[in-house]
C-alpha positions, 0 to 999 in steps of 0.5 A: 607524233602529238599524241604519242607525246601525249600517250608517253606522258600518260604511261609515266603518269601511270608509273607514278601514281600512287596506284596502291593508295585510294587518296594522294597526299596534298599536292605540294610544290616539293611533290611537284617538282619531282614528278616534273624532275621526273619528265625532265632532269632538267627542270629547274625549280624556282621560289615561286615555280619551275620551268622544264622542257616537254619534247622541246617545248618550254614550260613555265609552273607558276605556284602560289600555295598561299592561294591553293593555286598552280598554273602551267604556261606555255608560250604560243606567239605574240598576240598582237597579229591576231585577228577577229576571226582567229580570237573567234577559233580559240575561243571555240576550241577553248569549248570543245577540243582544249579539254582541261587546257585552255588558250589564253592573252597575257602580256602580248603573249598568246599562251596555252594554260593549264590551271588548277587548285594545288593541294587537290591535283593529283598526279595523274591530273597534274602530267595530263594537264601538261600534255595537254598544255604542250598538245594545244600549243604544238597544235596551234594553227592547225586542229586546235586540240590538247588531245585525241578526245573532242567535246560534242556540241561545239564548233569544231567538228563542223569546221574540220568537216568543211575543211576535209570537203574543201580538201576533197574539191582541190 
């Protein structure tokens, strides 16, 4: 189901992009918006952002042109139960299976992120790096993964292989 969700945002990233073209003009809030009313008629754009609803999944873009800079919240749970060990699994998964997207604490909220200089962010980047903020959240607690892909040399794949030997033992 997760990664139709992530197969399905890339197939309208694929309609969007400006195939034709060899370079996409500056990403700008205005553009922005579109391609997200696109995903979801009902996002509501905002001064500084937007939110929008990816596959029941609140969203949150934060935009500062001023600065060049975007980011795609999503809240995950509160931080505050969070414990050594579980600070310890985010942070590898922010190595090796989070990709582009990234667990992060703010507020008392742990959330999942996505961040990127604006006026370079193309569409392509912009709809994968949603997917896969919406992906690393609806995969909390269980694999951790913003996609399908895995970075090598973490500690991931060690982990799955000592819970699919557990799972054989029982």
């Amino acid at each position: 189901m997760r990664s139709a969700i992530v197969s399905v945002l890339f197939i309208i990233c694929s309609t969007l992009t400006l195939s034709a073209q060899e370079s996409e003009p500056p990403m700008t809030p205005e553009r922005m918006a579109e391609i997200f009313s696109v995903l979801d008629p009902n996002t509501v754009v905002e001064p500084n952002g937007m939110t929008l609803t990816i596959t029941n999944v609140p969203v949150t873009v934060i935009i500062d042109p001023e600065a060049d800079r975007m980011r795609i919240l999503v809240p995950i749970s509160s931080a505050e139960a969070l414990d050594d060990a579980e600070l310890l699994r985010l942070m590898q998964a922010n190595f090796d299976t989070a990709l582009d997207a990234r667990y992060a604490i703010a507020n008392g909220r742990l959330w999942s992120t996505f961040i990127h200089p604006l006026s370079p962010l193309e569409t392509e980047q912009l709809i994968s790096g949603l997917a896969q903020a919406v992906s690393l959240a609806q995969t909390y607690g269980e694999s951790y993964s913003s996609g399908a892909i895995m970075f090598g040399g973490g500690d991931t794949r060690g982990l799955l292989q000592e819970l699919l030997e557990r799972g054989q033992e029982l």
